[in-house]
N, C-alpha and C positions, 0 to 999 in steps of 0.2 A: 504494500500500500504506500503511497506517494502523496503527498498533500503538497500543492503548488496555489500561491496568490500574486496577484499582480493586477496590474492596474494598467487603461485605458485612457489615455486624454484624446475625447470627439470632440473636437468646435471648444466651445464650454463648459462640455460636462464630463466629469471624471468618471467612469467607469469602472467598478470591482471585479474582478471574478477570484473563485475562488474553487476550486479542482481538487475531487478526492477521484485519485488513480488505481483501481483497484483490479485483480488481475479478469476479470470478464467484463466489466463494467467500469464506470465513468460515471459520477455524481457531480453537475458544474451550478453552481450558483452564479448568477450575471445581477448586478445591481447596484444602485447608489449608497453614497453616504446612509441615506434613511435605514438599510437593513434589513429591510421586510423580505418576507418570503411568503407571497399570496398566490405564488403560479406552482405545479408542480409540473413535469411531462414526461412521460416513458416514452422512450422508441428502441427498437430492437429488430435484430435481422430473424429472419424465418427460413427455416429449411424449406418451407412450402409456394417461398416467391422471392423475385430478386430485389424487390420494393419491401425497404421495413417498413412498420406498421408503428404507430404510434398512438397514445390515448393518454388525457388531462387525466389528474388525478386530484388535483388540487387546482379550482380561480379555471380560467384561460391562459395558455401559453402559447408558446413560440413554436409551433407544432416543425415547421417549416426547417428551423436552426436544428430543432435536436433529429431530426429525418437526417440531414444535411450528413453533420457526426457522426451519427451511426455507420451512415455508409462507408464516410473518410476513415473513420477508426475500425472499422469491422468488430465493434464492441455495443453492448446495452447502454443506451445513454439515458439518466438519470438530469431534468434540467431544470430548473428553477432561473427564471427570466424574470426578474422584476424591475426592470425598465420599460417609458413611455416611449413613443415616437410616433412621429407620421405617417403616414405609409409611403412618402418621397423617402423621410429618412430610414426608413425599417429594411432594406435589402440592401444599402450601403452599409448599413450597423450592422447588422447581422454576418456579412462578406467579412467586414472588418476584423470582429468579435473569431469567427472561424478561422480564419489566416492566425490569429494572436494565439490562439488552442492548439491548434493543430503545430504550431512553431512549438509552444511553450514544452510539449509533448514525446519532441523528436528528443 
């Protein structure tokens, strides 16, 4: 198990994350100073198709980001998103946020 945090400066607003690296899975929390954690989301690969599958467990999330991970990681991703944005800025943040995990990871 691995535990990695670091930080994002977008435009104005700082950025958390915070990464427990475990040997099947992957639990990321994304969020601000505030701390909350109101979103949960599973996603995970399936023997039964080449598309993972994903489902809220917790709030609404980032269905999208944690699909994305799974696939890059070939791992259960575990994600808690709890950042706002637009939907201009929601595929630039989320690209962003990916490239920063996926580095932080190698």
């Amino acid at each position: 198990m691995e535990t990695i945090n670091f930080e994002i400066q977008l435009a104005e607003k700082l950025i958390y994350v915070s990464i427990i690296d475990l040997s099947n899975s992957i639990f990321l929390w994304v969020g601000d100073k505030s701390s909350q954690f109101n979103n949960l989301n599973i996603a995970s690969c399936s023997n039964f198709s080449t598309t993972p599958s994903a489902v809220d467990l917790l709030g609404s999330t980032q269905e999208t980001l944690s699909l994305k991970l799974t696939k890059r990681l070939n791992k259960q991703v575990l994600l808690s998103f709890n950042l706002q944005f637009s939907e201009l800025e929601k595929q630039t943040t989320h690209d962003l946020i990916l490239k920063e995990i996926i580095n932080k990871l190698k």
